[in-house]
One Martini backbone bead per residue (centre of mass of N, CA, C, O) as a GRO file, in nm:
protein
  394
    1UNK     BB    1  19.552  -3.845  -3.221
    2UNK     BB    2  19.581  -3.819  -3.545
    3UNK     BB    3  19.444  -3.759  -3.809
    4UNK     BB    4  19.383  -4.007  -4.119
    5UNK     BB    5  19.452  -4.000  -4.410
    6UNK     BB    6  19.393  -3.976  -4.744
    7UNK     BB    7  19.393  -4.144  -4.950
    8UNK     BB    8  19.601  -4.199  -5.269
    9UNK     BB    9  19.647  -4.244  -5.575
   10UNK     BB   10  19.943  -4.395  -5.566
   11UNK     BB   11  19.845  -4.643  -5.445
   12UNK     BB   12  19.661  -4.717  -5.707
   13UNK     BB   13  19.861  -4.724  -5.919
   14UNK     BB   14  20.053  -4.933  -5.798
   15UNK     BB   15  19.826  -5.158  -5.781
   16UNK     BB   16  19.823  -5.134  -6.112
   17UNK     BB   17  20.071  -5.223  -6.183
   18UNK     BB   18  20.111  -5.486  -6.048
   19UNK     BB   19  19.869  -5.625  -6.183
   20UNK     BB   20  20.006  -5.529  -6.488
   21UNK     BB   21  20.255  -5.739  -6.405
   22UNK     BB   22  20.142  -6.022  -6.406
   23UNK     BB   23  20.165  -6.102  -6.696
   24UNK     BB   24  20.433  -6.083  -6.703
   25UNK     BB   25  20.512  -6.273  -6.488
   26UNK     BB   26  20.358  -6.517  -6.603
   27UNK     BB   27  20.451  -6.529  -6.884
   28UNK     BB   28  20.778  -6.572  -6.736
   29UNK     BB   29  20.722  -6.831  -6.715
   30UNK     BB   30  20.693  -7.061  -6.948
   31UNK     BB   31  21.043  -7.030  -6.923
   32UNK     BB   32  21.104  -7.127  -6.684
   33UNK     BB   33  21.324  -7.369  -6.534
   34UNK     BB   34  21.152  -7.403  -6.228
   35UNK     BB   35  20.914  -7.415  -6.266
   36UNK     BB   36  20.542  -7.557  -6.321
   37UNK     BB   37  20.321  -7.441  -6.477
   38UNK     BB   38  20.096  -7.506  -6.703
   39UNK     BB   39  20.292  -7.401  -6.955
   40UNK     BB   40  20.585  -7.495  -7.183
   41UNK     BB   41  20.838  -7.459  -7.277
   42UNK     BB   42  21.073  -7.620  -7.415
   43UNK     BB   43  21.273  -7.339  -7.411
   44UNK     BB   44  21.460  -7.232  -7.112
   45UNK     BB   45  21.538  -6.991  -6.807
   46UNK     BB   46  21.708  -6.833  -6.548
   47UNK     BB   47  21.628  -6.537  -6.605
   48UNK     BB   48  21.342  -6.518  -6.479
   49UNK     BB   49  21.416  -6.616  -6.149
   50UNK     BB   50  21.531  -6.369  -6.100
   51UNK     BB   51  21.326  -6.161  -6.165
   52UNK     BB   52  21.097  -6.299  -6.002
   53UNK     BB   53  21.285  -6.219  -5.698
   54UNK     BB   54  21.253  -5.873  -5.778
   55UNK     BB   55  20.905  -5.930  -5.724
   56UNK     BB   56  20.797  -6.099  -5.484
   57UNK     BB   57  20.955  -5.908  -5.239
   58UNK     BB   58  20.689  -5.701  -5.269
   59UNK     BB   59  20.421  -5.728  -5.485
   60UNK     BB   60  20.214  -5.863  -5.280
   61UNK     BB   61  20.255  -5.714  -5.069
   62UNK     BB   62  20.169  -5.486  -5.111
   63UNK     BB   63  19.900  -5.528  -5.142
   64UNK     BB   64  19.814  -5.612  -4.863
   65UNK     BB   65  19.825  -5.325  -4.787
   66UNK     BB   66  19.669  -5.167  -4.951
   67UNK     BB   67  19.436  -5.346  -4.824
   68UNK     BB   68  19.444  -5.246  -4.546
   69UNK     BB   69  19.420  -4.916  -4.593
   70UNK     BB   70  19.129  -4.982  -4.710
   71UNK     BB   71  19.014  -5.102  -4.449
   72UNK     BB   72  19.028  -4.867  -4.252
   73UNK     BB   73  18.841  -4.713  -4.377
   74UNK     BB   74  18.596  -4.908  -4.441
   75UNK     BB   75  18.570  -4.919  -4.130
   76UNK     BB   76  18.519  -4.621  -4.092
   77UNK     BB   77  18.230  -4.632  -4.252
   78UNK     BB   78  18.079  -4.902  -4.206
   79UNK     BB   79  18.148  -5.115  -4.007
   80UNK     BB   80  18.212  -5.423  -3.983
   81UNK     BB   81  17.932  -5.523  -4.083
   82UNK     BB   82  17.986  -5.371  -4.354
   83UNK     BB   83  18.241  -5.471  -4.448
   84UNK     BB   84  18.195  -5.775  -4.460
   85UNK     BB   85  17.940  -5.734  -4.646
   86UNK     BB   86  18.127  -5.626  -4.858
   87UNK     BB   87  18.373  -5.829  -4.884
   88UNK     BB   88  18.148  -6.064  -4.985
   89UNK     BB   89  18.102  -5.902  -5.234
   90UNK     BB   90  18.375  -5.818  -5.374
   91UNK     BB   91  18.509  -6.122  -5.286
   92UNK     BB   92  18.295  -6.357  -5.286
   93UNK     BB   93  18.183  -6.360  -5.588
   94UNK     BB   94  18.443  -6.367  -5.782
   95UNK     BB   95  18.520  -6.617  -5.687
   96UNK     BB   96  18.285  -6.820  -5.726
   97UNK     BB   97  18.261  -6.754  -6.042
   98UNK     BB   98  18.520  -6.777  -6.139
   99UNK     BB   99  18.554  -7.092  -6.010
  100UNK     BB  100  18.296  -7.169  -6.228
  101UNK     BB  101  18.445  -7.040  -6.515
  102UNK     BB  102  18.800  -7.013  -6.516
  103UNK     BB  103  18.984  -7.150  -6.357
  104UNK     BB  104  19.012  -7.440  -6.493
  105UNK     BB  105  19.175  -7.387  -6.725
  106UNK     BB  106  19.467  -7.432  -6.650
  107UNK     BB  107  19.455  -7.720  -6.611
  108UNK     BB  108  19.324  -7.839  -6.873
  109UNK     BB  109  19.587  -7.746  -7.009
  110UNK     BB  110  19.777  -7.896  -6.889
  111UNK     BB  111  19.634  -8.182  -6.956
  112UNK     BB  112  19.656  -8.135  -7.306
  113UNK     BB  113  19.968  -8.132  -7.267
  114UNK     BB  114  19.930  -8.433  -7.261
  115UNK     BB  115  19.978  -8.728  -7.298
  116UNK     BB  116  19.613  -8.878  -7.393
  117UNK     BB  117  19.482  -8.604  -7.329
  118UNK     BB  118  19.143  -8.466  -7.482
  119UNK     BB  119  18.938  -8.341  -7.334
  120UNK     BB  120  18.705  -8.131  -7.252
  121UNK     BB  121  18.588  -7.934  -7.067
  122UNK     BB  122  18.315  -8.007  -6.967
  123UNK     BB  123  18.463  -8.296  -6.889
  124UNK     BB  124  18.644  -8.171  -6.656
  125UNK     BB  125  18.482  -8.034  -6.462
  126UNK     BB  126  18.417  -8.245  -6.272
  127UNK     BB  127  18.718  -8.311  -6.222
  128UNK     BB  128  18.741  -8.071  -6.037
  129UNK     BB  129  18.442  -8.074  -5.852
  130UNK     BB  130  18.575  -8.308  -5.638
  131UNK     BB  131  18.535  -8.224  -5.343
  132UNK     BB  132  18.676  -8.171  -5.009
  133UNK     BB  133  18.696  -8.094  -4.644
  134UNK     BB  134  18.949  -7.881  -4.576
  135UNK     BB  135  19.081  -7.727  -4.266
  136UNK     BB  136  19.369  -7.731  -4.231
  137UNK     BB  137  19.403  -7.538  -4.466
  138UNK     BB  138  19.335  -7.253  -4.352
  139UNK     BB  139  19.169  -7.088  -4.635
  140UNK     BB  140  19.204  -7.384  -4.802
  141UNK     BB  141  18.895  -7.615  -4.784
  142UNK     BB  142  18.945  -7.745  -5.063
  143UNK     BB  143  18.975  -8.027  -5.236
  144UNK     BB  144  19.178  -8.218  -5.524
  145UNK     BB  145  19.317  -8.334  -5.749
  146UNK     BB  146  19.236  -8.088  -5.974
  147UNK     BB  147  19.183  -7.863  -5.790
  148UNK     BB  148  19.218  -7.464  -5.765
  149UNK     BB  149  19.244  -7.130  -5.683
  150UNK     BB  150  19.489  -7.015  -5.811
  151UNK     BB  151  19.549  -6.707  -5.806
  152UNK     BB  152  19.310  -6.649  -5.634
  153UNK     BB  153  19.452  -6.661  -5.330
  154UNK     BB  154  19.435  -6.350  -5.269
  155UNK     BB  155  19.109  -6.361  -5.244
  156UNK     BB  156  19.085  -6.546  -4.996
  157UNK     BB  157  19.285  -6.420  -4.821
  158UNK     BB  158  19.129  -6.111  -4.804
  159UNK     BB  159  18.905  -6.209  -4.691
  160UNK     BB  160  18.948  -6.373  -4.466
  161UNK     BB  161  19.135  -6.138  -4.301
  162UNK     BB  162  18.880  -5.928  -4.331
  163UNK     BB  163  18.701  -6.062  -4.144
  164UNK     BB  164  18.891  -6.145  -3.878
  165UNK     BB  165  18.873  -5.815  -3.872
  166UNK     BB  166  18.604  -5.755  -3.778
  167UNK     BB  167  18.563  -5.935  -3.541
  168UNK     BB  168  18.800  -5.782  -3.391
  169UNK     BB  169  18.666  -5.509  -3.401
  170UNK     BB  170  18.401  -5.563  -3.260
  171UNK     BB  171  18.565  -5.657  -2.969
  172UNK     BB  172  18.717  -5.432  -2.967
  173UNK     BB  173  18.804  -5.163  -2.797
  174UNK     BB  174  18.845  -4.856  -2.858
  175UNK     BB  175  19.020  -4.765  -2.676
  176UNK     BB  176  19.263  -4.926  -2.642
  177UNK     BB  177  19.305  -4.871  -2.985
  178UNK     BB  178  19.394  -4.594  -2.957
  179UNK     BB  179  19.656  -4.603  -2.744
  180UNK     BB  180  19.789  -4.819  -2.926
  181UNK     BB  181  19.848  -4.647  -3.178
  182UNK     BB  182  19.971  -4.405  -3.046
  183UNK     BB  183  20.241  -4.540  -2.922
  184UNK     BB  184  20.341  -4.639  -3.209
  185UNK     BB  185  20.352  -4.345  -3.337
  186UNK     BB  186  20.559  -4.257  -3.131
  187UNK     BB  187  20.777  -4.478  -3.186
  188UNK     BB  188  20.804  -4.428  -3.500
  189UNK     BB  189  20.992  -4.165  -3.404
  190UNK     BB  190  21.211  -4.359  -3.432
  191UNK     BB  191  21.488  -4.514  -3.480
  192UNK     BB  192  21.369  -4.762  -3.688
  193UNK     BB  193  21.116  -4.875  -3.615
  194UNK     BB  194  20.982  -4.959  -3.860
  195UNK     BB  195  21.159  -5.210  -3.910
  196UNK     BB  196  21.064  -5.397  -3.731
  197UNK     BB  197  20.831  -5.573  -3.857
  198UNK     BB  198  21.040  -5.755  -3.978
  199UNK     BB  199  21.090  -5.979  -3.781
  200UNK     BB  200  20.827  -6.134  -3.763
  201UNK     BB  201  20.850  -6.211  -4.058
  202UNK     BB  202  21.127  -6.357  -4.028
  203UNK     BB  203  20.987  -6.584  -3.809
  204UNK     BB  204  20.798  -6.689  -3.986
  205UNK     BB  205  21.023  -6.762  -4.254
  206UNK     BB  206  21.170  -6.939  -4.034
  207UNK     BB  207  20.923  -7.126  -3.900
  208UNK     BB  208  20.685  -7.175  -4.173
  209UNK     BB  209  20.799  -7.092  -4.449
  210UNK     BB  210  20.754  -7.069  -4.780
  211UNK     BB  211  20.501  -7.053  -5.073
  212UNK     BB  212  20.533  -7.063  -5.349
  213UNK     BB  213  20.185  -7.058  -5.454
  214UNK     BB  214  20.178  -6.792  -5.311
  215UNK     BB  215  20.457  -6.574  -5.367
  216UNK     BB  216  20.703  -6.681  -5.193
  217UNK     BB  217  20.538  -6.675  -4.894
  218UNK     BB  218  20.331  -6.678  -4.652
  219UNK     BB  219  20.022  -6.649  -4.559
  220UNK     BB  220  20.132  -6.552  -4.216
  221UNK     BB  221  20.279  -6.270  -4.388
  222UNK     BB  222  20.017  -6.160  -4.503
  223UNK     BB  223  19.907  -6.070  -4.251
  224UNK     BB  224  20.091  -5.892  -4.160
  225UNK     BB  225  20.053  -5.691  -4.368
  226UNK     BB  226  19.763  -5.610  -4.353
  227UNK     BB  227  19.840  -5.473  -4.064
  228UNK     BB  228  20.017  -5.299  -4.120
  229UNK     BB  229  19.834  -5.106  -4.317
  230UNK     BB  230  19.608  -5.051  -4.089
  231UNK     BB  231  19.809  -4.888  -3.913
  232UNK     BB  232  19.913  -4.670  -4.113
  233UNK     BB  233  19.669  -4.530  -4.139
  234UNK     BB  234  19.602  -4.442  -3.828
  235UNK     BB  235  19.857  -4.229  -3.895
  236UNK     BB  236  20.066  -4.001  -4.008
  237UNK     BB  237  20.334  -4.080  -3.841
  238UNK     BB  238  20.383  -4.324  -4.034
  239UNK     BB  239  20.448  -4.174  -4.287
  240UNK     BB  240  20.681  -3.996  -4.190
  241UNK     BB  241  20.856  -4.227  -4.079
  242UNK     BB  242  20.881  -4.376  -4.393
  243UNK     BB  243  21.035  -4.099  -4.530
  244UNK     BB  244  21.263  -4.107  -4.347
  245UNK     BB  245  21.361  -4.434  -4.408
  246UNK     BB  246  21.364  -4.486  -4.696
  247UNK     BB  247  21.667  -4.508  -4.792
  248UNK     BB  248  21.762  -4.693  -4.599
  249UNK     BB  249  21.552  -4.910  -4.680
  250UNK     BB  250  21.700  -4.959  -4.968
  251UNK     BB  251  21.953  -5.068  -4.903
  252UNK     BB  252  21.857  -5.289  -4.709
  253UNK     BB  253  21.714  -5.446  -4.925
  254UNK     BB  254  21.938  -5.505  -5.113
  255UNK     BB  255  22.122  -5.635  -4.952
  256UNK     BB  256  21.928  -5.871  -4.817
  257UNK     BB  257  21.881  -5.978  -5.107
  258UNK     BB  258  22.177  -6.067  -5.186
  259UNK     BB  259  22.204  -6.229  -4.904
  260UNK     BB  260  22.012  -6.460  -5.009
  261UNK     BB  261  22.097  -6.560  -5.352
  262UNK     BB  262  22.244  -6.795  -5.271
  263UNK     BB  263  22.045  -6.987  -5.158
  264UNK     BB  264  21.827  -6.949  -5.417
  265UNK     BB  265  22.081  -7.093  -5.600
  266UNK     BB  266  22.156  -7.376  -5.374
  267UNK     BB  267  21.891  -7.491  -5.181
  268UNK     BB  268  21.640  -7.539  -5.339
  269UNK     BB  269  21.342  -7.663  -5.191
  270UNK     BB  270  21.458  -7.640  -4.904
  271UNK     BB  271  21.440  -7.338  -4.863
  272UNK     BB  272  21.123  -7.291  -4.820
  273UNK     BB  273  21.140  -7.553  -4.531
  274UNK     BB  274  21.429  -7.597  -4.400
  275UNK     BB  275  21.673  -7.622  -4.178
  276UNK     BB  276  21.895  -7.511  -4.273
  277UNK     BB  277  22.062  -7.294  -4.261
  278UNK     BB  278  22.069  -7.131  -4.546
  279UNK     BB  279  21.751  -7.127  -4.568
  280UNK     BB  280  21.710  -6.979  -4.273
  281UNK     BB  281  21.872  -6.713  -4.369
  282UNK     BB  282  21.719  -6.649  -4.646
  283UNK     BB  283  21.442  -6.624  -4.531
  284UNK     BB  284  21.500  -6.387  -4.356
  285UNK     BB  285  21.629  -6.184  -4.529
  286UNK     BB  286  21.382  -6.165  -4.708
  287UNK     BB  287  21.194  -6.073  -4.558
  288UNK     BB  288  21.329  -5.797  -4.495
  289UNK     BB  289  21.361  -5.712  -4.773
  290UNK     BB  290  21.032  -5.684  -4.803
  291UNK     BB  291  20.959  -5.437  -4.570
  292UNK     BB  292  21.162  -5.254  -4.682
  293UNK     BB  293  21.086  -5.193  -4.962
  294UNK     BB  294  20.811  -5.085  -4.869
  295UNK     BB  295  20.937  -4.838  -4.703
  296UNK     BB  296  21.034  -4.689  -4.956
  297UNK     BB  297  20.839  -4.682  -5.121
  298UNK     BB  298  20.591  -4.552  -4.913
  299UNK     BB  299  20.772  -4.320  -4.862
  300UNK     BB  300  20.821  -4.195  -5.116
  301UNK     BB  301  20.503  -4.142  -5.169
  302UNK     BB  302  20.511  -3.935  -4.939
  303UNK     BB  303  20.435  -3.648  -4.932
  304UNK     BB  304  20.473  -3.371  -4.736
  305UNK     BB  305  20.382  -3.146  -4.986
  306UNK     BB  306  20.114  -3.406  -4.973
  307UNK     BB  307  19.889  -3.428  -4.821
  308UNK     BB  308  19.666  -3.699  -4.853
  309UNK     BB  309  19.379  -3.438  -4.772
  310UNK     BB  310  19.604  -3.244  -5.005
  311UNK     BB  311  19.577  -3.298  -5.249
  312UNK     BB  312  19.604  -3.235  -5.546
  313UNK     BB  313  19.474  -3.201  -5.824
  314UNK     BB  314  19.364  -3.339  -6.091
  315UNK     BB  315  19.350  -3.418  -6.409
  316UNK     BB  316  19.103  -3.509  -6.595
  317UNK     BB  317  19.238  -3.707  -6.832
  318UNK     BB  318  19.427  -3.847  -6.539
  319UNK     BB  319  19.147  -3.927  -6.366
  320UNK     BB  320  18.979  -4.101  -6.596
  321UNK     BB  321  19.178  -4.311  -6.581
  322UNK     BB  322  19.248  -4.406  -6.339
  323UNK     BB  323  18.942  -4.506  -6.274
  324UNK     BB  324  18.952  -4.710  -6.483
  325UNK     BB  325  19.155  -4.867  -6.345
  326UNK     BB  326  19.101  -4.916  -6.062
  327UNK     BB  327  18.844  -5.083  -6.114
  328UNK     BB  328  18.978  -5.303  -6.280
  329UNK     BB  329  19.197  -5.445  -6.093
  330UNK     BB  330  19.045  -5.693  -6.029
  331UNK     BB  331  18.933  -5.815  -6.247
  332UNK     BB  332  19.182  -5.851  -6.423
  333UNK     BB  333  19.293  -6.047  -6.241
  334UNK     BB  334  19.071  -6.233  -6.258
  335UNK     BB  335  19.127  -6.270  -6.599
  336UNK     BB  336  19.452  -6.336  -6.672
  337UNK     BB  337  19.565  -6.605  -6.638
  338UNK     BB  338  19.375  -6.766  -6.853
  339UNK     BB  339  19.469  -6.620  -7.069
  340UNK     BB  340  19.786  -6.631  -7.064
  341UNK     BB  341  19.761  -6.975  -7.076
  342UNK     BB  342  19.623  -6.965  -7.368
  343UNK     BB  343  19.814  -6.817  -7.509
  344UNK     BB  344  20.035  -7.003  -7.475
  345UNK     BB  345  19.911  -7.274  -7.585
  346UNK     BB  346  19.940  -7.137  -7.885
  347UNK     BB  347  20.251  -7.009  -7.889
  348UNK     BB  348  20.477  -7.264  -7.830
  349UNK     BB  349  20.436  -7.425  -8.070
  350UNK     BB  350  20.630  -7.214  -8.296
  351UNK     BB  351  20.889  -7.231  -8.218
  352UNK     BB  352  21.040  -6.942  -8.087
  353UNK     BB  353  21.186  -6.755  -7.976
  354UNK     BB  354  21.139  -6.615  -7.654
  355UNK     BB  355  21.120  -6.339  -7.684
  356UNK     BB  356  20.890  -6.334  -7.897
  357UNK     BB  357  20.706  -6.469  -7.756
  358UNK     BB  358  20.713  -6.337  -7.489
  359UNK     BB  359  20.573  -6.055  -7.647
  360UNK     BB  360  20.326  -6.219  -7.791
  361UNK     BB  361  20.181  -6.285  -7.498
  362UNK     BB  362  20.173  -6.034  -7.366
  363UNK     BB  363  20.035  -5.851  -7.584
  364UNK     BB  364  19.780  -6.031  -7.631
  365UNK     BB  365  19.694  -6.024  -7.299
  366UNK     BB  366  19.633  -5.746  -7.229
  367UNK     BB  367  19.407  -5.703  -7.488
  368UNK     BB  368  19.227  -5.905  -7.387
  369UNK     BB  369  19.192  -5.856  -7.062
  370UNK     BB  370  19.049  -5.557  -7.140
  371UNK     BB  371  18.841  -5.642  -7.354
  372UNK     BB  372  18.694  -5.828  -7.162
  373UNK     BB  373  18.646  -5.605  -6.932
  374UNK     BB  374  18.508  -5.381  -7.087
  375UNK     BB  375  18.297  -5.582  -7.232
  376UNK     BB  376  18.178  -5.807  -7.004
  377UNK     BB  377  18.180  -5.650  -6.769
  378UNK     BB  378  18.142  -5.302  -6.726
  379UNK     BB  379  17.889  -5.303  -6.904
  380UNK     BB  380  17.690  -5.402  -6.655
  381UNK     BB  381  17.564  -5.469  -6.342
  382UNK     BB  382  17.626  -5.730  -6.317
  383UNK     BB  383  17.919  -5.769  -6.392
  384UNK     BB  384  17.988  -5.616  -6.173
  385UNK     BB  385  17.891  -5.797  -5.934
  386UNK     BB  386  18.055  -6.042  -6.032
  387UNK     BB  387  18.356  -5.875  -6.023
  388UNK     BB  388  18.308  -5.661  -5.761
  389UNK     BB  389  18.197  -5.386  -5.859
  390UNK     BB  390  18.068  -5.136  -5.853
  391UNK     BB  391  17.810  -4.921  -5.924
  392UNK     BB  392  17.761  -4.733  -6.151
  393UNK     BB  393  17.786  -4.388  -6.199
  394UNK     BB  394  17.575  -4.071  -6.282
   0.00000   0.00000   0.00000
């Protein structure tokens, strides 16, 4: 088995993109004609989820690859107890502290925006942690009237994930580990295989439905993602065979979404979880959509003669713009939506065009949201840890 490439720079930004996109895509629920939002303006619109079809179908998978793929070296530095013991570190600390103050806001304004209910936030905060234990909905073990939690689905998912991940390894000997790695990686180099993973993901969603709530994919179809990644990292072969299939696989992305939106345009709530033939199809199609998609990316990003190993050098002043990014990427997640949600909540009210205020909260909530993290996180050791960041390098 070759030896398994360097992180690479590309998969940071790319994963910086998804993150300070998800401003623009919150944002642009407030207007959209079918969501449930937690704010609405009065006048929405349908172009809002084409839109967010074009990005839902990539853009959440792409994260759970991309931490995949970091959980493979975290497991290769510190071995499971301590990838373990650093994931509950860095994503169990922020999920913790996020839900005891700031996830609660964006239901709290949704409560505000209807008539009748005027409490303060103090005020809210007991009925929303009136909470029991629901273990049958794992990893989403907290149930109650109106708690939720909210955005962090992403953070529960990938902790949870990267835990079974450890257990995984530490009870699987390492040679059959490596002998199944070679195989797949040996595999990987015939024609379409690489395309193959789309299958199970497939068969998720068309047999376990997709879940709104989570980014439009199904829980265990972001598992999959998850795997899909750690195996990936685990030999070059992998990297070959994405930049081979890249082209082929944007065609069929694209093919495959186009052939899905016509459910997702007439089959209604039905799509996410019935089994109408129609249904059924479109669910299918959007999985194979997303995984494409995915070989595509990750194929481009793969430079051949920048191997991950011996990356060029970066520039000074875009080298440390990168990592002050990179380290943001956590935080910012979560970070965002109470802010877009608070700003939405002020600036519906002054019916102005869409487009107007759509520009308005986004503009506001990317400069909130950044001051939040530079001046509230960042600069102090605790807020770090708080937020899941390491301790800043001196």
């Amino acid at each position: 088995m070759t030896a398994p490439p360097a992180r690479r720079t590309a998969l940071d930004v790319v994963r910086i993109v998804v993150v300070i996109g998800l401003v623009f895509f919150h944002a642009a629920l407030v207007f959209d004609a079918t969501d449930d939002y937690y704010v609405k303006n009065a006048e929405t619109t349908g172009v809002t989820t084409v839109l967010a079809g074009l990005g839902v179908v990539w853009a959440m998978p792409l994260l759970f690859v991309v931490a995949g793929i970091g959980a493979r070296y975290s497991l290769a530095r510190r071995g499971p107890g301590g990838f373990a013991r650093e994931r509950l570190l860095r994503l169990g600390v922020p999920l913790v502290v996020a839900t005891l103050t700031i996830v609660p806001v964006p239901p709290w304004l949704r409560l505000r925006g209807q008539a009748g209910y005027d409490g303060s936030y103090l005020e809210f905060l007991p009925r929303f942690f009136a909470v029991r234990f629901a273990p049958g909905d794992f990893p989403f073990v907290l149930r109650g009237e109106v708690f939720e939690t909210g955005h962090l689905w992403f953070v529960v998912l990938l902790l949870a994930y990267s835990l079974m991940l450890a257990a995984v390894v530490a009870r699987l000997p390492e040679g059959p580990r490596r002998r199944a790695v070679d195989a797949a990686a040996a595999a990987a180099g015939r024609a379409g295989v690489v395309l193959l993973p789309a299958l199970p993901l497939a068969a998720v969603g068309v047999l376990l439905g997709l879940e709104e709530g989570l980014g439009a994919w199904s829980r265990w179809a972001y598992v999959l993602f998850f795997l899909y990644g750690f195996v990936l990292a685990t030999d070059e072969r992998f990297g070959a065979a994405l930049r081979r299939h890249a082209r082929v696989a944007a065609v069929l992305a694209v093919v495959a979404f186009a052939a899905s939106a016509p459910g997702f345009a007439t089959a209604g709530t039905d799509l996410f979880t019935g089994m109408a033939p129609l249904a059924v199809v479109s669910r299918a199609l959007f999985s194979v959509s997303g995984w494409c998609a995915l070989v595509a990316i990750l194929g481009r990003l793969d430079r051949p003669r920048e191997p991950l190993a011996r990356a060029a050098p970066t520039p000074a002043g875009r080298a440390r713009l990168l990592a002050y990014l990179g380290a943001a990427a956590l935080p910012f997640y979560v970070l965002h939506q109470p802010i877009v949600v608070a700003v939405a909540y002020l600036v519906v009210p002054g019916h102005a065009p869409i487009i107007v205020e759509y520009a308005v909260i986004v503009a506001i909530s990317l400069v909130l949201t950044f001051v939040a993290y530079d001046i509230l996180v960042r600069r102090t050791r605790i807020t770090r840890l708080l937020f899941g960041m390491r301790a800043e390098r001196t």
